[in-house]
N, C-alpha and C positions, 0 to 999 in steps of 0.2 A: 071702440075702434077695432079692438080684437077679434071681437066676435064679426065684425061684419070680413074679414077674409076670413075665417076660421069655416066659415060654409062654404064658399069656394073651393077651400083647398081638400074638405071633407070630401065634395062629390069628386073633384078629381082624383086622388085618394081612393076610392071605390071602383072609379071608371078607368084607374090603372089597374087595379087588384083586379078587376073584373073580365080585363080583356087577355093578362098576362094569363088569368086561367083558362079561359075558352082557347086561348093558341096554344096552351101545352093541352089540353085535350084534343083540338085538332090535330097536331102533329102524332099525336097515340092515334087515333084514329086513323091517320093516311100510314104511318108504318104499318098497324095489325093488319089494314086491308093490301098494302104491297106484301107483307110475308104471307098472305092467304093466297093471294096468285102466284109470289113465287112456290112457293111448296106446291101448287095444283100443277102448274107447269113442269116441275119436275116428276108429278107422277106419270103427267100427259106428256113425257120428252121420251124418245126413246129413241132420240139421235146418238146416244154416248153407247148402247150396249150394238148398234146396228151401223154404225157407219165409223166403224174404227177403220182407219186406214192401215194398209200394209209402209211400213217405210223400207226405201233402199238403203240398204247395209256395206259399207265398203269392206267383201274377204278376201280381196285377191286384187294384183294389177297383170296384164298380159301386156309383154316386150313382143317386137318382133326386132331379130337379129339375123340379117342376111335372110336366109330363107329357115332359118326354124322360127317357132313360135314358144314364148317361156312363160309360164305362168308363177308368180310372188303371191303365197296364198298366207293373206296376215291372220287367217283365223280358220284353222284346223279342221273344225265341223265342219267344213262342205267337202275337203277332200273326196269325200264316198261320193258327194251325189257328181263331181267331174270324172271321177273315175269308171259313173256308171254311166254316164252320159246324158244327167238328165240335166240339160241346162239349154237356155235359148239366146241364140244370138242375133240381135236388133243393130240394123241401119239406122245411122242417122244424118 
């Protein structure tokens, strides 16, 4: 009576071992094929050296008191470029 589940449990037993091995080879296989596109993609990307954006830097706030105008400059560097006058001023 032993022997007659003991074949049973034999091929399931195999057709467990057998499938846990084909899905951990599967899964090797869909990562090495996603790191081969990522890496191509990165060599084909040349969004990151070409579309850096410039950001707005908060140096200065401008008061207006009665009829002067004060400029509060929080950071130093641009002094020269107000004093030279290269600066543009935008409506909004």
């Amino acid at each position: 009576m032993s022997l007659d589940l003991l074949l049973p449990f034999g091929i399931l037993l195999i057709l467990v071992i057998y499938l846990i091995y084909t899905r951990n080879k599967f899964e090797k296989d869909i990562v090495n094929t996603y790191e081969e596109k990522f890496e191509q993609w990165k060599e084909h990307s040349n969004s990151n050296s070409e579309n850096k954006k410039v950001c707005k830097e908060l140096v200065g706030i401008i008061y207006k008191e009665e009829y002067n105008i004060t400029v509060e400059l929080i950071d130093e560097s641009v002094r020269r470029n107000l004093q030279q006058g290269k600066y543009k001023i935008k409506d909004k």
